[in-house]
C-alpha positions as CSV (number, residue, x, y, z in Angstrom):
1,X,101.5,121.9,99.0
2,X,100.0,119.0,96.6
3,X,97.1,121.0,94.6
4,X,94.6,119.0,92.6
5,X,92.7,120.1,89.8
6,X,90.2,118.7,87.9
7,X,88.5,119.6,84.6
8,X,86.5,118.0,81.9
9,X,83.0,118.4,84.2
10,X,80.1,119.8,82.1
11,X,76.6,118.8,80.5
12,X,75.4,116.1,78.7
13,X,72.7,113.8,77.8
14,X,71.9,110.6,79.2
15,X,73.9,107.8,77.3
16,X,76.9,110.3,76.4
17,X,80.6,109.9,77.5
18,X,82.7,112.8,80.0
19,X,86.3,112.5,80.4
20,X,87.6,113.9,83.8
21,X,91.0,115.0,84.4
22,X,92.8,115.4,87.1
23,X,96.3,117.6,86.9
24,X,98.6,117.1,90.2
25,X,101.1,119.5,91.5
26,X,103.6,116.8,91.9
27,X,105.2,113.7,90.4
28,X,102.5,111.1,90.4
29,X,104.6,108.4,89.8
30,X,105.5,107.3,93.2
31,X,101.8,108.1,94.8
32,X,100.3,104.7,95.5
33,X,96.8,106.3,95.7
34,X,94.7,108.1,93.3
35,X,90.9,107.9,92.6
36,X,87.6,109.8,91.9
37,X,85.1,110.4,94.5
38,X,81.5,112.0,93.9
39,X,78.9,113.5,95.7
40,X,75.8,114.2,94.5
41,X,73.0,116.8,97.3
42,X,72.1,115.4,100.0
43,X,74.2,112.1,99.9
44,X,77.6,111.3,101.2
45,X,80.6,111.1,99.1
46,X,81.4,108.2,97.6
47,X,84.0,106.2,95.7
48,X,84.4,106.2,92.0
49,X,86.9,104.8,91.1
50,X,90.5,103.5,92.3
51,X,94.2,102.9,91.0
52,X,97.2,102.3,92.4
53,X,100.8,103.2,91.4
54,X,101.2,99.3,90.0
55,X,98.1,100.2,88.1
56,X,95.9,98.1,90.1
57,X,91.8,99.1,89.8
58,X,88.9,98.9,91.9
59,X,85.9,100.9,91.2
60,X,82.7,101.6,93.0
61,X,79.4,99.2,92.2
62,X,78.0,102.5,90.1
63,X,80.9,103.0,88.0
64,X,82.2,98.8,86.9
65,X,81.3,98.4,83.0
66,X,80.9,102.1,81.9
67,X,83.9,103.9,84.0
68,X,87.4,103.6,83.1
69,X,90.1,105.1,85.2
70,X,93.6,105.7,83.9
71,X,96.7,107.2,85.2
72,X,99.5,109.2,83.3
73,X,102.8,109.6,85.2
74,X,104.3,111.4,82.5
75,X,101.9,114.0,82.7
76,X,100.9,113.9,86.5
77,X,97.3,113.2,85.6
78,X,95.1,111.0,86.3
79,X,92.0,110.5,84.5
80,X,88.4,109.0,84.5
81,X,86.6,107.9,81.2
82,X,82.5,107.7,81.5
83,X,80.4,106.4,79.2
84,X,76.8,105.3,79.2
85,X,76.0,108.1,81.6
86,X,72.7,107.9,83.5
87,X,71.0,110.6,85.6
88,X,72.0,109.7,88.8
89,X,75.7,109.7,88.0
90,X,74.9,113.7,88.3
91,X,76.9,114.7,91.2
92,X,80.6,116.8,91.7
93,X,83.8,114.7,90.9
94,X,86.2,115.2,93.0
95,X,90.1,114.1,92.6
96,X,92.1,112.1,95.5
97,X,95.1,111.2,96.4
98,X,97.1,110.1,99.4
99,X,100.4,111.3,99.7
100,X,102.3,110.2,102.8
101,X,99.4,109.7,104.9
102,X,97.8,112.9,104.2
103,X,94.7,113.4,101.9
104,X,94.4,115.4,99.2
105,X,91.3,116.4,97.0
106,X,90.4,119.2,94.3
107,X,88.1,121.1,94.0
108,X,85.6,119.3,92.2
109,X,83.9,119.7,89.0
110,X,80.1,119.4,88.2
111,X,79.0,116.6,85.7
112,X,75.0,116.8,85.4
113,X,73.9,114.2,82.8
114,X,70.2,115.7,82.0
115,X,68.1,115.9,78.3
């Protein structure tokens, strides 16, 4: 069973930086797959950010020029690096990936960007 766990979720001011991590159960190295989603109430979930496993990105029209997502293979984590945060980025991360045409997400973590 793949398990998916994020951390790095939390408070902070409008302007600041997060850093999310996600820790995978597996070797990540050969999973073509892995992004961030979010969904903030009452609206659908929605793409972050993208990467594949030749380090290819794509990331969702919110995210381009402040996100950042990486992947570490070593570690089996993949990571997403926000800065300028705004209000409406509030909403719960979640971690993806698609493993031999099954999905996988975490949990989530809660990232509420509020003075």
């Amino acid at each position: 069973q793949v398990q998916l766990v994020e951390s790095g979720g939390g408070l902070v001011q409008p302007g600041g930086s997060l850093r999310l991590s996600c820790a995978a159960s597996v070797s990540i190295f050969s999973i073509n797959v892995l992004a961030w989603y979010r969904q903030a109430p009452g609206k659908p979930r929605e793409l972050v950010a993208g990467i594949t496993s030749s380090d290819i990105t794509n990331y969702g029209a919110s995210a381009k020029g402040r996100f950042t997502i990486s992947r570490d293979n070593a570690k089996n984590t993949v990571s997403l690096q926000m800065n300028s945060l705004k209000p409406e980025d509030t909403a719960v991360y979640y971690c993806y990936a698609f493993i031999n045409s099954h999905d996988y997400w975490g949990q989530g973590t809660q990232v509420t960007v509020s003075s």
